[in-house]
C-alpha positions as CSV (number, residue, x, y, z in Angstrom):
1,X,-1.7,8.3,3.2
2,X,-5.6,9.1,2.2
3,X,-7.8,6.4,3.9
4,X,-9.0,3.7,1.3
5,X,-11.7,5.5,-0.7
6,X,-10.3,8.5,-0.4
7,X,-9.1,9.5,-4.0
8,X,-6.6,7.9,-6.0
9,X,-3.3,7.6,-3.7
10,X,-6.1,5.8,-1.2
11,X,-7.6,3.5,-3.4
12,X,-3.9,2.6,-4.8
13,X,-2.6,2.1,-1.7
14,X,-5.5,0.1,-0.7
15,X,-4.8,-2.7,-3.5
16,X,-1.0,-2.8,-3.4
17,X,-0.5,-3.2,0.2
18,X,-3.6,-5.6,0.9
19,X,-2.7,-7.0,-2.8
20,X,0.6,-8.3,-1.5
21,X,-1.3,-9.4,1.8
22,X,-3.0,-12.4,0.2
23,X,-0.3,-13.0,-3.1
24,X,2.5,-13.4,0.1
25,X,0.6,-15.6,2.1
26,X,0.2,-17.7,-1.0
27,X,3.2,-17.8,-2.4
28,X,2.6,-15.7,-5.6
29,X,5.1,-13.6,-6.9
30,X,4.0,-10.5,-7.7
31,X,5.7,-7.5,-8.3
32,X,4.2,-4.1,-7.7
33,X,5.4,-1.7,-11.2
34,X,7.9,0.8,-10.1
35,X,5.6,4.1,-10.6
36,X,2.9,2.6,-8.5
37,X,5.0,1.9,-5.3
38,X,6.7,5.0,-5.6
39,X,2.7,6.5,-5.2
40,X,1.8,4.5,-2.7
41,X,5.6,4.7,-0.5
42,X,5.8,8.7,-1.1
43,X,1.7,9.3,0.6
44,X,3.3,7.3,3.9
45,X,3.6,9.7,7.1
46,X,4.4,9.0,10.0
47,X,0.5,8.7,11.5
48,X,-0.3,6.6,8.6
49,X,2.7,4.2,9.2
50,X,1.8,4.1,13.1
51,X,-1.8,3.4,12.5
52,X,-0.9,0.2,11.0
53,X,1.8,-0.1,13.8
54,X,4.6,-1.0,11.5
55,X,8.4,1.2,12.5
C-alpha cells in the first residue's frame, strides 16, 4: 500500500479506510463500491498490514 499522498491507490486507500473510521463510529452505513475496495484490498502487503498492526 502507497503511503497517503502517494498516487492514486494511496490517496484511495487513505479515504476508504479512514472513511469507514468515523461512518463506524457513528453508526452510518456506508458501503464502499465494489471496484474501489478491490483497489484498496489488492495494494495491502504484508508491511503495510503490519504497520497498522492489524493480522
Amino acid at each position: 500500500m502507497e503511503a497517503a499522498g502517494c498516487g492514486f491507490t494511496g490517496a484511495l486507500s487513505h479515504d476508504v479506510i479512514h472513511g469507514l473510521d468515523i461512518t463506524v463510529a457513528l453508526g452510518i452505513d456506508r458501503r464502499v463500491p465494489q471496484d474501489r475496495l478491490y483497489l484498496v484490498l489488492d495494494a495491502l502487503n504484508r508491511k503495510s498490514v503490519k504497520f497498522f498492526g492489524i493480522d
